[in-house]
C-alpha positions in Angstrom: -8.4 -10.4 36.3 -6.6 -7.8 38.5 -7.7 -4.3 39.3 -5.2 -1.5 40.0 -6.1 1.6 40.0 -2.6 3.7 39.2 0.2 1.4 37.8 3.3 2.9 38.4 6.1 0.6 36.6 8.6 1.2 33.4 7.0 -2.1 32.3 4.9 -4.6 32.8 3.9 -8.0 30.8 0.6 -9.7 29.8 0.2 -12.7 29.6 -2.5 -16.0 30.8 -2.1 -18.9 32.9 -1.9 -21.8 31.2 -3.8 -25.5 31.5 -1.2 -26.1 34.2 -1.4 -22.5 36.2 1.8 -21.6 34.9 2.0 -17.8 33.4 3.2 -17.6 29.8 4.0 -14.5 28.7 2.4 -13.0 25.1 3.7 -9.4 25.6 5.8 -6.7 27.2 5.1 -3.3 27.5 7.7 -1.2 28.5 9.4 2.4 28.3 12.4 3.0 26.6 15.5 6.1 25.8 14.1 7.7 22.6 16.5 9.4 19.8 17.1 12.6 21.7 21.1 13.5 21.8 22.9 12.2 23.7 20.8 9.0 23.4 19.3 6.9 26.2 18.9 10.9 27.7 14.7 10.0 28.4 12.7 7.0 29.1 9.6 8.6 26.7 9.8 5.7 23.4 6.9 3.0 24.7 7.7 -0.5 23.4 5.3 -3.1 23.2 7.3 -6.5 22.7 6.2 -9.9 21.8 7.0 -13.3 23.2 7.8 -16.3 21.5 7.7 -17.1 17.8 4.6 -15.0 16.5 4.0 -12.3 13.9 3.3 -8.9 15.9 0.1 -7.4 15.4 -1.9 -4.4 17.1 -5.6 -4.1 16.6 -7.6 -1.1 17.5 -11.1 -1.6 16.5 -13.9 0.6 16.5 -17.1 -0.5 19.2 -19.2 -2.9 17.7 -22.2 -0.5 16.8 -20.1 2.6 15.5 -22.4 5.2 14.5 -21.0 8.3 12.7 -22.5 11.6 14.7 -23.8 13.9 12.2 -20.7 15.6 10.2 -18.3 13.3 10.7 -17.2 10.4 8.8 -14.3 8.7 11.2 -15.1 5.3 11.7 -11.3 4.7 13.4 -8.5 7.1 13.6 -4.9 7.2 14.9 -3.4 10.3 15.4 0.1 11.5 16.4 0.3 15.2 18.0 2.7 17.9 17.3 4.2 20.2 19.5 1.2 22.5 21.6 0.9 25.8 20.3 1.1 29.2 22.4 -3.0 30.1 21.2 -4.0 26.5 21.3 -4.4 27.1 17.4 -2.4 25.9 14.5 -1.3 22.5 16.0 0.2 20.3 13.7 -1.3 16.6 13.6 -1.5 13.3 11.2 -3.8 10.8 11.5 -4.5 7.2 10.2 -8.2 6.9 9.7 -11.0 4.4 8.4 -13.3 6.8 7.1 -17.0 6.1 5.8 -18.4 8.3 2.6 -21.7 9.8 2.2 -23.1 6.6 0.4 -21.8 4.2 3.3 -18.4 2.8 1.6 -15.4 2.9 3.6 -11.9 4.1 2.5 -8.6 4.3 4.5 -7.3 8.4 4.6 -3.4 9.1 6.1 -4.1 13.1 6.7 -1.7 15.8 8.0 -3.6 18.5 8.9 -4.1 21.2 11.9 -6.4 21.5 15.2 -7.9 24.5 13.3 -11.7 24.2 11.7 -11.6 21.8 8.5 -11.4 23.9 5.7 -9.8 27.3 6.9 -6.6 28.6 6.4 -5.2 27.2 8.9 -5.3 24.3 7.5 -2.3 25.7 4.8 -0.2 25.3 7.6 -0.2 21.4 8.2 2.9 19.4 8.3 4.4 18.8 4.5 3.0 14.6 3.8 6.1 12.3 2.5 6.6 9.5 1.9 9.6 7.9 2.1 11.0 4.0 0.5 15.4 3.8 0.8 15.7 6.8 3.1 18.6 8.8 1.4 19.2 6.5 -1.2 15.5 6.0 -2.2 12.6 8.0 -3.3 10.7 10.4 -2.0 7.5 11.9 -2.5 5.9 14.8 -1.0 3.2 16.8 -0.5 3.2 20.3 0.5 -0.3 22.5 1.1 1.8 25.5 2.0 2.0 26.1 -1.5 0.1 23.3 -2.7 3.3 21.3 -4.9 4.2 17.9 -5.2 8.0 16.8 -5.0 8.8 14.0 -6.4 12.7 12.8 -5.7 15.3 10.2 -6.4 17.9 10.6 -4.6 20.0 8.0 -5.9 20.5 10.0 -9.4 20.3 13.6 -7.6 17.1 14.1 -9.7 13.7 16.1 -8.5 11.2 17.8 -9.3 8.7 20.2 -7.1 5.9 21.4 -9.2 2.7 23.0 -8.2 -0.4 20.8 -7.9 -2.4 23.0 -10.8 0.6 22.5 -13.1 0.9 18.6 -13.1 -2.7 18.1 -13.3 -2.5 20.3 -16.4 0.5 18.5 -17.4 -1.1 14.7 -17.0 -4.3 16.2 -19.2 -2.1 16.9 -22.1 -0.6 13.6 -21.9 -4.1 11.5 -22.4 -4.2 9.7 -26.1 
């Protein structure tokens, strides 16, 4: 294994020697123009690339004796930053998380939420959740804690409907047999 201690590159590949010395490549990781008009205007989109015939796959893994401090339930989490705030506060972020619950069972949570305290207003202000399958000719769904509604669209027939999370829970309890 080699050492450096400040890689300055666009790219660089990983890869092992194999039972003849020669290096075969498993996987490139490189920077890349982003979506930003006009495009190719910044190298900022990081690629990682694999060689060969094999499925991709990415692991990030927790260290073998994850303990939960006290208060927090995160066993693994991804997140993805928005845009840094002038106060520091109010900073939009979502996260992909393996969470554990106070009796020890596990559950996968995709959260949008803030960098302000769990629980406070603040937390009103997190980026609207959608989902998306067919992009403008699919279906949408989306969550909103602004106002606390649910959208539900299909844009193929032009048809939605945005109605507040008390109302449709009201709605499905007078639909039971």
């Amino acid at each position: 294994m080699t050492f450096i201690p400040d890689i300055q590159t666009d790219a660089f590949t990983l890869g092992e020697l194999n039972a003849q010395g020669v290096f075969e490549p498993a996987v490139k990781v490189s920077l890349g123009s982003n979506n930003v008009k006009p495009l190719n205007s910044q190298k900022t989109r990081l690629m990682v690339a694999f060689a060969g015939d094999s499925p991709a796959e990415i692991e990030i893994e927790p260290g073998p004796d994850c303990q939960n401090p006290e208060g927090s339930s995160i066993i693994n989490q991804v997140m993805l930053w928005g845009r840094r705030t002038p106060d520091g506060t109010g900073r939009k972020r979502v996260t992909l998380q393996i969470n554990r619950d106070a009796a020890g069972g596990e559950y996968a949570l995709l959260d949008s939420t803030t960098n302000d305290p769990s629980s406070s207003d603040g937390q009103s202000n997190s980026l609207p959740l959608l989902i998306n399958a067919g992009e403008g000719k699919g279906v949408y769904v989306g969550l909103f804690p602004a106002d606390n509604t649910i959208l539900v669209a299909d844009h193929r027939s032009g048809k939605s409907a945005r109605i507040p999370v008390d109302a449709l829970i009201a709605l499905l309890r007078n639909l039971r047999p």
